[in-house]
Rosetta silent file (secondary structure, phi, psi, omega in degrees, C-alpha in Angstrom):
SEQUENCE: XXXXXXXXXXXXXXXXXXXXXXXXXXXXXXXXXXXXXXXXXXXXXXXXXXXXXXXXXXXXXXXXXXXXXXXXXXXXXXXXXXXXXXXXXXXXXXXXXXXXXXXXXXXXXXXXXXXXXXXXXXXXXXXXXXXXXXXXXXXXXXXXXXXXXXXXXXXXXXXXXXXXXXXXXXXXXXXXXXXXXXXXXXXXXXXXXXXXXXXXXXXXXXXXXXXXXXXXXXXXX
SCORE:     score description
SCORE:     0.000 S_00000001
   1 L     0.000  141.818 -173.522    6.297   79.626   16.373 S_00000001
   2 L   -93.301  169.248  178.719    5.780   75.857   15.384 S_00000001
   3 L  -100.290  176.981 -174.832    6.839   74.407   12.285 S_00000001
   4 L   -86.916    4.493  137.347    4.544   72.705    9.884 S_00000001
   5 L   -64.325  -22.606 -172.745    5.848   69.479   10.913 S_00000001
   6 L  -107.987    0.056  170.742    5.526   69.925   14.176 S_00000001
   7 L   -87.081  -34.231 -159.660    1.826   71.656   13.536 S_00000001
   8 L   -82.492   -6.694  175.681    1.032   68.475   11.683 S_00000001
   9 L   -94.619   -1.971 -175.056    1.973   66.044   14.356 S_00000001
  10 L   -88.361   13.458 -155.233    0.143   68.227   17.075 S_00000001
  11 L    30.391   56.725 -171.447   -3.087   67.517   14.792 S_00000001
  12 L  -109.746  131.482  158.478   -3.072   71.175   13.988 S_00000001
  13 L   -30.637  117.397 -175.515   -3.854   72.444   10.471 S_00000001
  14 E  -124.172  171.080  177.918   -0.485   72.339    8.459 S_00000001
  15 L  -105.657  103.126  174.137    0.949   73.438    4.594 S_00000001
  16 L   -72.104   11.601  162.108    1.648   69.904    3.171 S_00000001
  17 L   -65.374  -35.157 -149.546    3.728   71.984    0.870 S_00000001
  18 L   -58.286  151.812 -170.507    6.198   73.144    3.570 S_00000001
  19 H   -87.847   -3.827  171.805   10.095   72.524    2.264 S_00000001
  20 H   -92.616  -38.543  174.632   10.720   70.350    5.114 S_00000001
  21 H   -52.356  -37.881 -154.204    7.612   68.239    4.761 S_00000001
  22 H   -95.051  -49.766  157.699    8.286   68.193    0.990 S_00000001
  23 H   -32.095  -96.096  175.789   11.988   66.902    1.763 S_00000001
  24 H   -13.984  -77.847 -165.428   10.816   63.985    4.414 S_00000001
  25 H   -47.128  -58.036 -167.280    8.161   63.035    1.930 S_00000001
  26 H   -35.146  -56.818  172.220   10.768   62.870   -1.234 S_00000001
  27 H   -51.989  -26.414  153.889   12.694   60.453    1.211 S_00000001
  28 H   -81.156  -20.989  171.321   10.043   58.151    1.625 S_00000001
  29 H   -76.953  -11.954 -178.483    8.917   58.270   -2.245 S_00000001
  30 L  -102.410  -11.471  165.115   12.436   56.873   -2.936 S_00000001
  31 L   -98.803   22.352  133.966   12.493   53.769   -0.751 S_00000001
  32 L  -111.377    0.209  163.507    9.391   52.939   -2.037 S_00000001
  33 L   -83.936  -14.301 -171.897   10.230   53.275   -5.774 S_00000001
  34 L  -104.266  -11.901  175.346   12.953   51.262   -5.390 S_00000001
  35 L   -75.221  -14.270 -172.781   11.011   48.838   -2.582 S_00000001
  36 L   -94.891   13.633 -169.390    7.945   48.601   -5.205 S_00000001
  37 L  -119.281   28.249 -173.092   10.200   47.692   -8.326 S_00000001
  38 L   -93.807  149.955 -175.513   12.245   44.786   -6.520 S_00000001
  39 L   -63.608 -179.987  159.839   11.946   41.310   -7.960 S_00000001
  40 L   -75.014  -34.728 -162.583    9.961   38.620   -5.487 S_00000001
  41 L   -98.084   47.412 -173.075   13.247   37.067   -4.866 S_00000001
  42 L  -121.466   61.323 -167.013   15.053   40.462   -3.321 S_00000001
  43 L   -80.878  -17.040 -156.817   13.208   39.153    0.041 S_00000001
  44 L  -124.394   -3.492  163.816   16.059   40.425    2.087 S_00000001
  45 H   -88.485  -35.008 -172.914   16.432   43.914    0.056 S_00000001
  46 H   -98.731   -5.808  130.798   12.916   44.561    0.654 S_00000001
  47 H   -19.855 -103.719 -171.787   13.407   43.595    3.975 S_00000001
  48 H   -51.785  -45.843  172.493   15.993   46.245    4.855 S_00000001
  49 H   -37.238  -75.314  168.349   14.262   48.880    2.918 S_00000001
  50 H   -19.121  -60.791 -150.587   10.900   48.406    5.105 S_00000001
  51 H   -87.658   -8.414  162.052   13.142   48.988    8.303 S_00000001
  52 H   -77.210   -8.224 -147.183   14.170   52.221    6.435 S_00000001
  53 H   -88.020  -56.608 -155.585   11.096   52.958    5.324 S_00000001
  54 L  -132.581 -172.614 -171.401    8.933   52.889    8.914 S_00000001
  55 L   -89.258   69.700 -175.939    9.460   52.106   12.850 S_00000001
  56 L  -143.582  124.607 -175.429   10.138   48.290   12.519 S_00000001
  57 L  -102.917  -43.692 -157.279   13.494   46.908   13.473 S_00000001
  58 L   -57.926 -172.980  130.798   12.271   42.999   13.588 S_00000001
  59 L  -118.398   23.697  153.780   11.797   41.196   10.083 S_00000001
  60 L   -64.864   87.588  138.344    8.583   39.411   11.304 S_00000001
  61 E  -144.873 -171.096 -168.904    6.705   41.031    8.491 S_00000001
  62 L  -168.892  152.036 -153.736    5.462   40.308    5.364 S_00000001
  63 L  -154.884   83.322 -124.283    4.596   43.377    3.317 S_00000001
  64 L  -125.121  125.610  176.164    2.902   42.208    0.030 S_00000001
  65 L   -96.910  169.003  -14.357    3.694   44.929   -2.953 S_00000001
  66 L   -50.275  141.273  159.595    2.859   47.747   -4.097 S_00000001
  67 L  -120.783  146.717  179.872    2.769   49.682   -0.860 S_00000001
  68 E  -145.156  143.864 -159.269    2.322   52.887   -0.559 S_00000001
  69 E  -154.578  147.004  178.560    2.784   55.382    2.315 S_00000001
  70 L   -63.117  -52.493  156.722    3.229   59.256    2.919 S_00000001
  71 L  -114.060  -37.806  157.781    6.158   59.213    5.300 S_00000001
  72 L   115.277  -52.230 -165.919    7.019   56.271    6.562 S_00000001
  73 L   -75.354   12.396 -179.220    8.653   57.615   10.137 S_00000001
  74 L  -109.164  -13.091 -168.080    4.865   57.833   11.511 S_00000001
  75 E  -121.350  116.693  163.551    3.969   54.257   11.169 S_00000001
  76 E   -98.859  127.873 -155.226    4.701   51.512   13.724 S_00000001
  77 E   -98.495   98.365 -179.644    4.419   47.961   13.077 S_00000001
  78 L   -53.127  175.652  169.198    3.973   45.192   15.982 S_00000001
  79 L   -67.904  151.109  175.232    5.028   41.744   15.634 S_00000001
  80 L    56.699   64.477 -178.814    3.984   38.993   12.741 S_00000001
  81 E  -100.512  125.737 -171.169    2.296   41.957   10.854 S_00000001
  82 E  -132.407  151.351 -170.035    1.199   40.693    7.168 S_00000001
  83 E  -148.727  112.836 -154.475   -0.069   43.137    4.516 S_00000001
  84 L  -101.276  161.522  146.499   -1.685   41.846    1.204 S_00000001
  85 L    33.636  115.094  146.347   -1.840   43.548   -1.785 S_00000001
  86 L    51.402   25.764  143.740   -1.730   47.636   -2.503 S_00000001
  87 L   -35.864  118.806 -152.192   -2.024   48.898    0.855 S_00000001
  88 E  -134.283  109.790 -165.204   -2.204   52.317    1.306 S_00000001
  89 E  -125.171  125.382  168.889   -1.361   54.323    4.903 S_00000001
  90 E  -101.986   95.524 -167.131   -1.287   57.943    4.771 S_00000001
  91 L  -120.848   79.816  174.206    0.653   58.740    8.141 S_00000001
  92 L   -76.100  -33.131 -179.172    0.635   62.389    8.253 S_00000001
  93 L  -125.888 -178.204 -167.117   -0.029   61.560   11.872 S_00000001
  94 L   -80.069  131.282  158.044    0.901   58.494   13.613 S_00000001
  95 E  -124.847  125.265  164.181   -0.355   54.765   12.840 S_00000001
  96 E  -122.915  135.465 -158.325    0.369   52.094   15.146 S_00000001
  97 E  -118.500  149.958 -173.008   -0.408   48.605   14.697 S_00000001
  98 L  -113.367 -143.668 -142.624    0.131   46.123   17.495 S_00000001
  99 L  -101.684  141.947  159.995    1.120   42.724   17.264 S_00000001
 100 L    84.611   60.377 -147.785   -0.670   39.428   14.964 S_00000001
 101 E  -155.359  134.827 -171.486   -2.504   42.377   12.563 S_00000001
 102 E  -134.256   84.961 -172.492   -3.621   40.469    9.185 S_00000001
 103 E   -81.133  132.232  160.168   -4.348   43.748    6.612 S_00000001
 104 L   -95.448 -176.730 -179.320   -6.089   42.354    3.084 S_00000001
 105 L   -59.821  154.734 -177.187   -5.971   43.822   -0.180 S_00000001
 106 L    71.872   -0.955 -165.269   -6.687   47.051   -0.720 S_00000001
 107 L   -81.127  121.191 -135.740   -7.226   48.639    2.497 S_00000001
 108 E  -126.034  148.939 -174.338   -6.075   52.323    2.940 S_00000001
 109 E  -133.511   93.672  157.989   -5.332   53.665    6.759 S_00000001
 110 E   -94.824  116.666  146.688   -5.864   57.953    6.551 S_00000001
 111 L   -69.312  -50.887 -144.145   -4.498   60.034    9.276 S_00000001
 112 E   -93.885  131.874  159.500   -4.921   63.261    6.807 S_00000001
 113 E  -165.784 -174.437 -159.122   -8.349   65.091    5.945 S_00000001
 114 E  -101.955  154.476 -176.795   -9.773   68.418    5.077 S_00000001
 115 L   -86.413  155.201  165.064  -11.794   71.381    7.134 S_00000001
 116 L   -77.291  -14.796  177.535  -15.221   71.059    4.982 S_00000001
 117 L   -67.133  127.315  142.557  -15.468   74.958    4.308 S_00000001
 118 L   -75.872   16.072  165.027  -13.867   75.276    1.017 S_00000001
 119 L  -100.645  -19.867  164.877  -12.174   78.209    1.713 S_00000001
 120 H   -58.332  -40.555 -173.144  -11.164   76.951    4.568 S_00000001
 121 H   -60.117  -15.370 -179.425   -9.810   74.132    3.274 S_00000001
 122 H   -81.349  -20.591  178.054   -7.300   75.670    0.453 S_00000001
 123 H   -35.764  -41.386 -169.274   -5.443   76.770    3.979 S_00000001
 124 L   152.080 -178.733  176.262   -4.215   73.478    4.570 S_00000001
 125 E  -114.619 -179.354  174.013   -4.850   70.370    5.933 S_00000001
 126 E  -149.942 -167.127  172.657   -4.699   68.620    9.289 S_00000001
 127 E   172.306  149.379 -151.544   -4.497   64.448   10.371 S_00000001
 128 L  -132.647  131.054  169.382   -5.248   62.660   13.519 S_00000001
 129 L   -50.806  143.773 -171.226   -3.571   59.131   14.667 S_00000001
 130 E  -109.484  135.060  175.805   -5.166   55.956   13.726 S_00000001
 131 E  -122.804  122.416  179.712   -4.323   53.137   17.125 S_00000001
 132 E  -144.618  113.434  176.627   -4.950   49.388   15.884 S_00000001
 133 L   -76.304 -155.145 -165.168   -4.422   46.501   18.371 S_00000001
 134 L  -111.919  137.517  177.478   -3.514   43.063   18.114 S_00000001
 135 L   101.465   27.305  163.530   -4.898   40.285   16.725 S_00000001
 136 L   -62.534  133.014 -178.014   -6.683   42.211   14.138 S_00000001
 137 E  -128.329  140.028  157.485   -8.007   41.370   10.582 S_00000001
 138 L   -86.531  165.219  163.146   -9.095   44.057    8.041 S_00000001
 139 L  -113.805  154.856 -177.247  -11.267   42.776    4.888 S_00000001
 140 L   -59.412  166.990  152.267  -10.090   43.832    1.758 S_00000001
 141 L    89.721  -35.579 -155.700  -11.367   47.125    0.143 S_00000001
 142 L   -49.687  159.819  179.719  -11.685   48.661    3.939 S_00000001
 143 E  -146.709  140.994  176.031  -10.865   52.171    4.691 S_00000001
 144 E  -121.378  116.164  161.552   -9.785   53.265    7.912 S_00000001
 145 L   -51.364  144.377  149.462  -10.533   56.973    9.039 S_00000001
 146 L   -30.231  132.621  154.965   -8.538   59.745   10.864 S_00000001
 147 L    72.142   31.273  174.550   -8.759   59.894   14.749 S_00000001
 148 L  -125.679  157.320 -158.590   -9.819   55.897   15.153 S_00000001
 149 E  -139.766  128.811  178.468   -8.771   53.216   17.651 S_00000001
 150 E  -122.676  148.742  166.454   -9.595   49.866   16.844 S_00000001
 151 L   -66.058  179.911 -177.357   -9.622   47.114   19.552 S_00000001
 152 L   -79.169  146.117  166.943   -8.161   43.935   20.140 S_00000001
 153 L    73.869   11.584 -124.178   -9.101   41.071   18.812 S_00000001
 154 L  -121.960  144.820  129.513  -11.352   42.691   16.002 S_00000001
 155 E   -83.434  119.610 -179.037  -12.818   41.756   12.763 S_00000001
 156 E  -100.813  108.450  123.993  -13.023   44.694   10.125 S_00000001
 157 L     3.166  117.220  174.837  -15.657   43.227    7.526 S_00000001
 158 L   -63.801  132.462 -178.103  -14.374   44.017    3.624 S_00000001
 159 L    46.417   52.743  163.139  -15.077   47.299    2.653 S_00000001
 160 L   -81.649  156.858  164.237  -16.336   48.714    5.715 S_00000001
 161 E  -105.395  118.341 -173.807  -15.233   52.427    6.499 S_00000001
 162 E  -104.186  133.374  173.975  -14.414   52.957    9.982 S_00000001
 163 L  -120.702  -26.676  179.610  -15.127   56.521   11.239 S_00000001
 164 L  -133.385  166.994 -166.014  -15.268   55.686   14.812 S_00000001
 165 L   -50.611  141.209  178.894  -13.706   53.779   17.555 S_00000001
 166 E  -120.712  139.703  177.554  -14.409   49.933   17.632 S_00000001
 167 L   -80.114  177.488 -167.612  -13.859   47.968   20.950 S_00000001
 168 L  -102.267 -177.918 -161.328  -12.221   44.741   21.323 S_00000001
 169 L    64.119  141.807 -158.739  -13.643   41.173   20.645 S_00000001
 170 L   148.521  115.212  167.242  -15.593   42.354   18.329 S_00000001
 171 E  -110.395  140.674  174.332  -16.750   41.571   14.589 S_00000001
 172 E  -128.444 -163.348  179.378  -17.735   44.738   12.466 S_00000001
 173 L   159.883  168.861 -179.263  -18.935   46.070    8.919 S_00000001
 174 L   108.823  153.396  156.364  -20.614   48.747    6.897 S_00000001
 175 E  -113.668   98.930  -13.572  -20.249   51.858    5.795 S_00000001
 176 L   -37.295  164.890  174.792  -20.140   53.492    8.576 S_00000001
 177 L   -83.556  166.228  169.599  -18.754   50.170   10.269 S_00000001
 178 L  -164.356  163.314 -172.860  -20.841   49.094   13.135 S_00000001
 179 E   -74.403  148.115  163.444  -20.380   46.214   15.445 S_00000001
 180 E  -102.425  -24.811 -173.490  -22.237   42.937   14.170 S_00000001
 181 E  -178.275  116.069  168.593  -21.943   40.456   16.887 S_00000001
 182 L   -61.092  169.153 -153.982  -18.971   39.980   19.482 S_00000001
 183 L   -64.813 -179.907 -173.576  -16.528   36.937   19.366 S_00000001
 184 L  -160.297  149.582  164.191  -18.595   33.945   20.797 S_00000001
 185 H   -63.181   -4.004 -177.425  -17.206   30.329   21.444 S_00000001
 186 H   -74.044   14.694  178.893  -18.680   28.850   18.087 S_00000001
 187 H   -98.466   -6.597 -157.547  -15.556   30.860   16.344 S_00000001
 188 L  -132.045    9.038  163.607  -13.695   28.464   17.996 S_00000001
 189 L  -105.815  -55.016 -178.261  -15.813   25.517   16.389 S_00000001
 190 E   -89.338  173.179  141.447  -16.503   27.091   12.783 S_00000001
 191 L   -82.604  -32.898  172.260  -14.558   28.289   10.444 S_00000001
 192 L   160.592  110.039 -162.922  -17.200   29.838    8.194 S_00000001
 193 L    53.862 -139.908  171.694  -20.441   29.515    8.780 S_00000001
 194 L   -70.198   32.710  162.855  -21.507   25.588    9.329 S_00000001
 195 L  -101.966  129.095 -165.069  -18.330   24.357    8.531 S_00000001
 196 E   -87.702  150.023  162.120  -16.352   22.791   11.510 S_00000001
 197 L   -76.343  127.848  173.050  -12.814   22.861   12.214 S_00000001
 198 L   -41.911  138.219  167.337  -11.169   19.548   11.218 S_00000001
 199 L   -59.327  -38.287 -158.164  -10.594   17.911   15.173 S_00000001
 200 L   -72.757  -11.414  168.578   -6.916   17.599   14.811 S_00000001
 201 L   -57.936  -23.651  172.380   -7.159   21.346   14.620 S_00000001
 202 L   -38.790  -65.021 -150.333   -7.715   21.967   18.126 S_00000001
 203 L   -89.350   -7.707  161.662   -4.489   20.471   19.196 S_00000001
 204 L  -120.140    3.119  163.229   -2.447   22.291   16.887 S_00000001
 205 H   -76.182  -44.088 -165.747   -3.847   25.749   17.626 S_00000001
 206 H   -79.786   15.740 -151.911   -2.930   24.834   20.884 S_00000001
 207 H  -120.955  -23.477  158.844    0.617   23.431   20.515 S_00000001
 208 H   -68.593  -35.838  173.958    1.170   26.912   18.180 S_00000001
 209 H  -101.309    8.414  169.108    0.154   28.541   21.143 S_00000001
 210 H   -70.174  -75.060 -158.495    2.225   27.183   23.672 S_00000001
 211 H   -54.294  -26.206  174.744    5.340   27.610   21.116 S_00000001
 212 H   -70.412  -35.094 -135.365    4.363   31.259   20.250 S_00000001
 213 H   -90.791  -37.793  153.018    3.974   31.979   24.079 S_00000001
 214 H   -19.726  -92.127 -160.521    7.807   29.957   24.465 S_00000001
 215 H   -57.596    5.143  179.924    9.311   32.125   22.090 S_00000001
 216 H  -108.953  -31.847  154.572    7.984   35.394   23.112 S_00000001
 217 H   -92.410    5.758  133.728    9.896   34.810   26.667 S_00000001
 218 H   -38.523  -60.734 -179.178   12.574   33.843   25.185 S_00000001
 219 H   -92.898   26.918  179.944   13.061   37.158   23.777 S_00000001
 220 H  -113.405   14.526  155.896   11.944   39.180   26.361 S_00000001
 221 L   -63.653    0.000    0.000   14.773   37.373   28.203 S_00000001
């Protein structure tokens, strides 16, 4: 017979009551009361908390507080991951974020939902992995649904709801999100709207990306 941790990562209906769930959780509510009540200058306490908190060994992050999160041990964070303002990930099931992933304020990530019968639904609950590549931006306000995969390279428009998968290159919005237009080379002219990128910018995107691409074989050396 499975347990209800091991029902809830098999996306199986689970009791979020269960005394082992209800442990696990306590342990993650207590690194983040003491990670959301830290001064700004405890940069290297709230550090080390984070790598207690979730699957992230590096300190390439940036975390902006309050955060708030169900468990903690379900969510993995690629490199140079930054997260503004009252974030909210409910990782009943697993969320993994890849690398160069720019979250704004407000934006909530649910693995967890409900059957819609209500009688079903006093039973329990169930929750489905959320997958989010790299080089991703959220918009503030945004909500990300259960059982979604977002692509590479993706714009999430503020306070779209994503219910279903979005591909990469890719700008989206809405409630439901839908795609609006794929990347193009004028993104690589404008900045917003008819406003150009200053020239000398060119030449320092590219001299960041020679130095990121440096340093990333460096350390896989």
């Amino acid at each position: 017979m499975m347990s209800e941790k091991e029902n809830m990562s098999a996306g199986r209906l689970f009791n979020p009551f269960d005394a082992e769930l209800v442990q696990d959780k306590a342990k993650a509510q207590d690194l983040l009361y003491q990670i959301n009540r830290l001064h700004p200058s405890q940069q290297a306490e709230k550090t080390a908390l984070f790598q207690q908190l979730l699957q992230i060994a590096r300190d390439d992050f940036t975390i902006e507080l309050p955060f708030r999160c169900e468990y903690g041990f379900n969510v993995r964070i690629g490199r140079n991951f930054y997260a503004n303002y009252n974030c909210t990930m409910l990782d009943n099931a697993a969320i993994s974020i890849g690398e160069n992933v720019m979250i704004a304020p407000n934006v909530s990530l649910f693995t967890a939902a409900h059957p819609v019968d209500p009688d079903y639904r006093r039973r329990g609950i169930f929750a489905l992995p959320i997958t989010i590549g790299d080089n991703v931006w959220i918009g503030g306000n945004s909500v990300v649904m259960p059982d979604v995969t977002i692509g590479n390279n993706v714009v999430i428009g503020a306070g779209s709801v994503v219910t279903k998968d979005i591909p990469d290159n890719v700008i989206t919005v809405g409630n439901p999100c839908k795609v609006l237009r794929r990347l193009n080379d004028n993104d690589k002219v404008y900045y917003f709207k008819e406003r150009p990128f200053p020239a000398e910018f060119h030449s320092m995107i590219a001299e960041f990306l020679a130095a990121e691409q440096q340093s990333g074989a460096n350390h896989e050396q």
